[in-house]
C-alpha positions in Angstrom: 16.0 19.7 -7.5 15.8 16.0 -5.8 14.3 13.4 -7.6 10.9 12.7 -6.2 10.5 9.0 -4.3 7.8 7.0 -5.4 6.8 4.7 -2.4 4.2 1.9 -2.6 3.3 1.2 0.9 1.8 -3.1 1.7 -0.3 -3.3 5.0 -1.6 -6.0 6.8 -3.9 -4.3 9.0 -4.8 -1.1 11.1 -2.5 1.1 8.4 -0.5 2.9 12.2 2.7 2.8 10.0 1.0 4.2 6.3 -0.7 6.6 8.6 2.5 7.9 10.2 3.7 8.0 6.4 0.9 9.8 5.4 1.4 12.3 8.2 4.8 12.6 7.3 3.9 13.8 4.2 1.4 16.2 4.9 3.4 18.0 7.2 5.9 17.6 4.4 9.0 16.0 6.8 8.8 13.7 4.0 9.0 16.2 1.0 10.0 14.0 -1.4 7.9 11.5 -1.4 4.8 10.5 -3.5 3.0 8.1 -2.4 1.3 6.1 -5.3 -0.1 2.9 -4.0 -1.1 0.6 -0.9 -1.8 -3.2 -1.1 -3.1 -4.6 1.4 -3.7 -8.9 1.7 -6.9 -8.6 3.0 -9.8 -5.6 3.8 -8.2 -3.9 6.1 -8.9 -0.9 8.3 -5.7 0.9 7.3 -6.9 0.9 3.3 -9.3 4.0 4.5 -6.0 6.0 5.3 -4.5 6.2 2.0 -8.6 6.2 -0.1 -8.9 9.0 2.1 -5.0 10.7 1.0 -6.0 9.8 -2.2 -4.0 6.7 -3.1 -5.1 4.5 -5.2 -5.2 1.2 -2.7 -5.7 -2.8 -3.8 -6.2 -6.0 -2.1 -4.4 -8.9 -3.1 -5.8 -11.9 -0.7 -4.0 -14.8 -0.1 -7.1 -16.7 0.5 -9.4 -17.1 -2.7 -12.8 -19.2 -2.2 -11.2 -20.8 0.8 -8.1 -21.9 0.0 -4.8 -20.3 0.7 -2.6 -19.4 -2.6 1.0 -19.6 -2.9 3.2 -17.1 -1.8 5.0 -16.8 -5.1 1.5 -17.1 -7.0 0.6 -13.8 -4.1 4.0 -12.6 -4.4 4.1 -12.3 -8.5 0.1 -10.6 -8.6 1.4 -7.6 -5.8 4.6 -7.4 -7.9 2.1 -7.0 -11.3 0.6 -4.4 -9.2 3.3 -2.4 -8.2 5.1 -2.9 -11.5 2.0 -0.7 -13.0 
């Protein structure tokens, strides 16, 4: 028996690659993979793909009330995220 893959997916935007992942799986070319989460840095289109799949999805902006946050303050809160 493999050991199943746990694969936590960041986006940006329309979500072509997570949807080609999620395909993947489906169609089970990917067999041993689970995929557990998508962060995304903004509301983005893609999101819908893996809601819709059934993945729990997040959104970790890097702008907060108008101004931009660091990448390593950005960085550290997707890590906390994925660490969970």
């Amino acid at each position: 028996m493999k050991n199943r893959i746990n694969l936590a997916v960041l986006i940006s935007g329309r979500g072509s690659n997570l949807k080609s992942i999620i395909e993947s799986i489906r169609s089970r070319y990917l067999d041993n993979v689970a995929l557990k989460v998508v962060v995304a840095n903004k509301e983005a289109p893609g999101l819908k793909f893996a809601q819709d799949f059934g993945v729990n999805t997040f959104v970790v902006p890097r702008i907060i009330y108008g101004k931009k946050i660091t990448l390593k303050e950005h960085d550290s809160q997707v890590m906390e995220i994925l660490e969970k």
